[in-house]
N, C-alpha and C positions, 0 to 999 in steps of 0.2 A: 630605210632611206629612199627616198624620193627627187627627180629630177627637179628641181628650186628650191630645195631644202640649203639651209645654212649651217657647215660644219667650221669645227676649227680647226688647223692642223699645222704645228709649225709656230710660228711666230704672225698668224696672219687668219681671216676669215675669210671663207669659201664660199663660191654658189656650187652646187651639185646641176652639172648642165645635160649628163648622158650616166646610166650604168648599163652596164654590160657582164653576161657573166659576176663573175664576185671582185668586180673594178666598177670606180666611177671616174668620170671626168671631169674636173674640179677647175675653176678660175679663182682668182681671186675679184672677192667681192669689192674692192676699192682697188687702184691705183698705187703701186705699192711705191712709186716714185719714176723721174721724168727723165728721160736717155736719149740718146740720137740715136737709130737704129746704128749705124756703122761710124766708123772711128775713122774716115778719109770719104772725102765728096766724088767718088767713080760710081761707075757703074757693078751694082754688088747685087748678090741673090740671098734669101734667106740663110742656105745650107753654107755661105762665109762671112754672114757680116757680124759684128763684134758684137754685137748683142745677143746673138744666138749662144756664141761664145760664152758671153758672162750670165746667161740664165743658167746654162748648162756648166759651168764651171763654180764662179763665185759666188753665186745665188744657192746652190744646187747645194753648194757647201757650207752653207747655214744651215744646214738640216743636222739633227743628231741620227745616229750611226740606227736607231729603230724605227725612225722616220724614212731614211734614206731606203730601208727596207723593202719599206711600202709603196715607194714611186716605180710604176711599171716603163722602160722605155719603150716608146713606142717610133714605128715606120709613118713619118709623114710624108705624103705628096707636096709637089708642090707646082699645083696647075700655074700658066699662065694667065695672064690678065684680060678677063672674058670681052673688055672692050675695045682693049688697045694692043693687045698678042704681045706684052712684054716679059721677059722670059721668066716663067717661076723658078728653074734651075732642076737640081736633082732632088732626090726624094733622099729626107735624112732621118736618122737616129736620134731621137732626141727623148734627153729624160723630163726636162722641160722646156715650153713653146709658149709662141703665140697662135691664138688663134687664126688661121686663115678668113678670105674674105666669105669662100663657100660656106666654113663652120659657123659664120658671126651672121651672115645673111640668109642660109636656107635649112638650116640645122636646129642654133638653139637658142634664138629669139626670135622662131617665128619664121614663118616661110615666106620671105617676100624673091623666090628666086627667079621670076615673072621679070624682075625689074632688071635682073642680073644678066639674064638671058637674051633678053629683049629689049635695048636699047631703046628709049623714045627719044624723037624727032630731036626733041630740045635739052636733051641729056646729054651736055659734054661731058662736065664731071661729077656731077651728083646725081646720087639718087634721087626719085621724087621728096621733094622737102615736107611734105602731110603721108608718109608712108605709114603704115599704121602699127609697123613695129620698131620704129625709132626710140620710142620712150625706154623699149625692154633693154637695148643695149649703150643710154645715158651710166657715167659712172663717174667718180669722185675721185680724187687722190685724195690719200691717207692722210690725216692730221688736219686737213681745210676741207673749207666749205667752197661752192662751188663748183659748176661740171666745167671738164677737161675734156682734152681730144687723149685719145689712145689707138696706137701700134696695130696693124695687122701683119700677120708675116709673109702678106702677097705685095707683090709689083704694083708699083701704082704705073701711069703712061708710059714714062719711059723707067730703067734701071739707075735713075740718080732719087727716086721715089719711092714710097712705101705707102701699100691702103691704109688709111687710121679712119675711125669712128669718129664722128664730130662732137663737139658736145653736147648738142643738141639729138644726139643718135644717130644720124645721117651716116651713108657712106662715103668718104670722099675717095671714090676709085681713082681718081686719076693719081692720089698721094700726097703725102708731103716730103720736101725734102731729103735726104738719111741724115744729112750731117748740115747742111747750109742752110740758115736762118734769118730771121733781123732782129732778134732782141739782142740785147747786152753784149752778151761774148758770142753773137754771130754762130750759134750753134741753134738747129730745131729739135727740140726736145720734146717728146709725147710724153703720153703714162704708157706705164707697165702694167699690163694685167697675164703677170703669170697662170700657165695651164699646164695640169699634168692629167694623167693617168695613175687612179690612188689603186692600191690593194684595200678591199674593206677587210675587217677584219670578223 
Protein backbone atom coordinates (compact mmCIF):
# COMPACT_ATOMS: atom_id res chain seq x y z
CA UNK A 1 0.00 0.00 0.00
CA UNK A 2 1.03 3.28 -1.11
CA UNK A 3 0.24 7.05 -0.27
CA UNK A 4 -2.89 7.57 -3.31
CA UNK A 5 -3.69 4.33 -3.41
CA UNK A 6 -7.58 3.57 -3.12
CA UNK A 7 -8.83 1.09 -0.36
CA UNK A 8 -12.34 0.05 0.69
CA UNK A 9 -13.17 -0.09 4.25
CA UNK A 10 -16.62 0.05 5.72
CA UNK A 11 -19.38 1.14 3.68
CA UNK A 12 -17.23 3.79 1.73
CA UNK A 13 -13.82 4.36 -0.55
CA UNK A 14 -10.71 5.63 0.69
CA UNK A 15 -7.63 7.68 -0.44
CA UNK A 16 -4.46 6.39 1.56
CA UNK A 17 -2.92 10.12 2.31
CA UNK A 18 0.11 9.11 4.94
CA UNK A 19 1.38 5.39 6.36
CA UNK A 20 3.19 5.25 9.23
CA UNK A 21 4.43 2.33 11.01
CA UNK A 22 1.82 -0.60 10.17
CA UNK A 23 -1.16 2.48 10.23
CA UNK A 24 -2.46 4.56 7.34
CA UNK A 25 -4.28 7.68 7.20
CA UNK A 26 -7.28 7.27 5.26
CA UNK A 27 -10.13 10.06 3.93
CA UNK A 28 -12.75 9.33 2.15
CA UNK A 29 -12.50 9.61 -1.41
CA UNK A 30 -16.02 11.51 -2.09
CA UNK A 31 -18.11 13.48 0.22
CA UNK A 32 -19.98 11.05 2.32
CA UNK A 33 -22.80 13.89 2.77
CA UNK A 34 -23.53 17.65 3.91
CA UNK A 35 -23.70 19.01 7.75
CA UNK A 36 -23.32 22.25 9.51
CA UNK A 37 -20.27 21.97 11.46
CA UNK A 38 -22.15 22.82 14.87
CA UNK A 39 -25.73 22.54 15.90
CA UNK A 40 -26.26 26.57 17.43
CA UNK A 41 -24.64 29.81 15.65
CA UNK A 42 -21.90 30.82 18.77
CA UNK A 43 -18.77 30.80 18.80
CA UNK A 44 -17.48 26.95 19.00
CA UNK A 45 -13.88 24.99 18.51
CA UNK A 46 -13.41 21.85 16.79
CA UNK A 47 -12.87 19.78 20.26
CA UNK A 48 -17.13 20.71 20.91
CA UNK A 49 -18.89 21.27 18.07
CA UNK A 50 -21.65 18.60 17.07
CA UNK A 51 -19.99 17.32 14.36
CA UNK A 52 -17.10 16.21 15.91
CA UNK A 53 -19.47 14.69 18.09
CA UNK A 54 -21.50 12.80 15.44
CA UNK A 55 -18.23 11.50 13.47
CA UNK A 56 -17.15 10.17 16.53
CA UNK A 57 -20.14 8.81 17.88
CA UNK A 58 -22.97 8.08 15.07
CA UNK A 59 -20.79 7.78 12.21
CA UNK A 60 -18.12 5.90 14.18
CA UNK A 61 -20.93 3.45 14.91
CA UNK A 62 -21.62 2.16 11.55
CA UNK A 63 -18.59 0.45 11.62
CA UNK A 64 -18.92 -3.44 12.61
CA UNK A 65 -17.24 -4.61 15.75
CA UNK A 66 -13.78 -5.93 13.36
CA UNK A 67 -13.56 -2.71 11.66
CA UNK A 68 -14.04 -0.61 14.73
CA UNK A 69 -10.97 -2.70 15.60
CA UNK A 70 -8.86 -1.39 13.20
CA UNK A 71 -9.49 2.53 13.63
CA UNK A 72 -6.44 3.72 15.83
CA UNK A 73 -7.50 6.96 18.01
CA UNK A 74 -5.43 9.49 17.56
CA UNK A 75 -4.14 13.08 19.68
CA UNK A 76 -5.05 15.87 17.36
CA UNK A 77 -3.74 19.55 17.60
CA UNK A 78 -5.56 22.02 16.91
CA UNK A 79 -3.54 25.30 15.92
CA UNK A 80 -5.03 28.64 15.51
CA UNK A 81 -5.93 30.31 12.37
CA UNK A 82 -2.38 31.27 10.70
CA UNK A 83 -4.10 34.62 9.40
CA UNK A 84 -6.56 35.74 11.53
CA UNK A 85 -5.31 34.15 15.45
CA UNK A 86 -8.72 32.63 16.01
CA UNK A 87 -8.62 30.16 18.56
CA UNK A 88 -8.13 26.48 17.40
CA UNK A 89 -9.13 25.25 21.07
CA UNK A 90 -7.61 22.20 22.82
CA UNK A 91 -6.04 19.26 21.36
CA UNK A 92 -8.52 16.11 21.31
CA UNK A 93 -9.05 12.37 20.93
CA UNK A 94 -10.45 11.53 18.26
CA UNK A 95 -11.29 8.16 16.56
CA UNK A 96 -12.57 10.03 13.60
CA UNK A 97 -11.78 13.78 12.23
CA UNK A 98 -11.55 16.18 9.78
CA UNK A 99 -8.75 17.18 8.40
CA UNK A 100 -7.04 20.47 9.46
CA UNK A 101 -6.08 23.41 7.36
CA UNK A 102 -2.11 22.52 8.04
CA UNK A 103 -2.89 18.64 6.93
CA UNK A 104 -5.14 19.60 3.52
CA UNK A 105 -2.55 22.46 2.77
CA UNK A 106 1.10 21.49 3.66
CA UNK A 107 0.83 17.73 4.19
CA UNK A 108 -1.20 15.64 1.67
CA UNK A 109 -2.06 17.51 -1.42
CA UNK A 110 1.01 18.99 -1.90
CA UNK A 111 3.04 21.69 -0.16
CA UNK A 112 1.60 24.93 -0.90
CA UNK A 113 2.48 26.18 3.01
CA UNK A 114 4.38 29.32 1.42
CA UNK A 115 0.84 30.75 0.96
CA UNK A 116 -0.22 29.58 4.53
CA UNK A 117 2.45 31.25 6.12
CA UNK A 118 2.98 34.21 4.20
CA UNK A 119 -0.04 36.15 3.60
CA UNK A 120 0.05 38.31 0.35
CA UNK A 121 -0.80 41.91 -0.03
CA UNK A 122 -4.26 41.08 -1.53
CA UNK A 123 -5.12 37.81 0.25
CA UNK A 124 -8.02 38.62 2.51
CA UNK A 125 -9.57 35.33 2.38
CA UNK A 126 -8.30 33.04 -0.17
CA UNK A 127 -5.75 31.50 -1.13
CA UNK A 128 -4.10 32.29 -4.46
CA UNK A 129 -6.93 31.18 -6.98
CA UNK A 130 -4.05 29.41 -9.87
CA UNK A 131 -2.35 27.70 -6.69
CA UNK A 132 -1.05 24.60 -8.24
CA UNK A 133 -2.32 22.25 -5.79
CA UNK A 134 -6.04 23.12 -5.89
CA UNK A 135 -7.10 20.45 -8.30
CA UNK A 136 -5.53 17.59 -5.80
CA UNK A 137 -7.84 18.61 -3.03
CA UNK A 138 -11.41 19.10 -5.60
CA UNK A 139 -14.00 16.29 -4.38
CA UNK A 140 -17.55 15.09 -5.02
CA UNK A 141 -20.41 14.24 -2.70
CA UNK A 142 -21.43 10.72 -2.94
CA UNK A 143 -24.25 9.71 -5.39
CA UNK A 144 -23.99 13.31 -7.78
CA UNK A 145 -22.06 14.78 -10.07
CA UNK A 146 -20.62 17.81 -9.43
CA UNK A 147 -17.72 19.59 -7.00
CA UNK A 148 -18.68 20.69 -3.59
CA UNK A 149 -17.16 22.67 -0.82
CA UNK A 150 -16.04 20.49 2.26
CA UNK A 151 -15.13 21.05 6.21
CA UNK A 152 -11.82 21.66 7.72
CA UNK A 153 -11.70 21.33 11.45
CA UNK A 154 -9.69 24.66 11.69
CA UNK A 155 -11.13 28.32 12.50
CA UNK A 156 -12.05 30.18 9.85
CA UNK A 157 -11.69 34.56 10.88
CA UNK A 158 -13.52 34.57 13.65
CA UNK A 159 -15.10 31.41 15.96
CA UNK A 160 -18.85 31.48 14.31
CA UNK A 161 -16.50 30.03 11.13
CA UNK A 162 -14.94 26.95 9.89
CA UNK A 163 -11.86 26.59 6.89
CA UNK A 164 -13.59 24.50 4.01
CA UNK A 165 -12.05 23.75 0.59
CA UNK A 166 -13.83 25.24 -2.19
CA UNK A 167 -14.90 23.51 -5.04
CA UNK A 168 -12.86 24.43 -7.04
CA UNK A 169 -9.77 23.41 -4.44
CA UNK A 170 -9.05 26.72 -3.08
CA UNK A 171 -8.76 27.54 0.59
CA UNK A 172 -11.32 29.59 1.99
CA UNK A 173 -9.49 30.54 5.41
CA UNK A 174 -11.35 32.92 6.39
CA UNK A 175 -14.69 30.07 6.63
CA UNK A 176 -17.79 29.50 6.33
CA UNK A 177 -20.56 29.76 8.54
CA UNK A 178 -20.93 26.58 11.48
CA UNK A 179 -24.64 26.63 11.37
CA UNK A 180 -26.09 30.21 9.53
CA UNK A 181 -26.68 30.09 5.84
CA UNK A 182 -29.04 31.33 2.87
CA UNK A 183 -30.46 28.44 1.28
CA UNK A 184 -33.84 26.76 2.01
CA UNK A 185 -33.88 25.97 5.73
CA UNK A 186 -31.21 28.77 6.61
CA UNK A 187 -28.65 26.32 7.54
CA UNK A 188 -24.71 26.01 5.74
CA UNK A 189 -24.06 22.79 5.16
CA UNK A 190 -20.50 21.48 3.57
CA UNK A 191 -19.46 17.75 2.62
CA UNK A 192 -17.95 15.44 5.05
CA UNK A 193 -14.81 13.91 4.21
CA UNK A 194 -14.23 11.54 7.06
CA UNK A 195 -10.37 10.83 8.21
CA UNK A 196 -9.11 8.22 10.42
CA UNK A 197 -6.04 6.37 11.37
CA UNK A 198 -6.38 2.57 9.89
CA UNK A 199 -4.51 -0.55 11.38
CA UNK A 200 -3.24 -2.32 8.21
CA UNK A 201 -3.53 -5.65 8.64
Amino acid sequence: MNAGDMIAFGSYDWRVLDIQNNSALIITERMIEQRSYHNAYKDITWADCSLRKYLNGEFYDKFNVADKSRIIPVINKNPDNQWYGSIGGADTQDSIFLLSIEEAVCQYFGDSSSKLYSKGENQRYWFERKDENNSKRIARLEGKEGKSWWWLRSPGRVNIKAVYIHGDGNIGIQGNNILKGNISDGRCTGGVRPALWLKLL
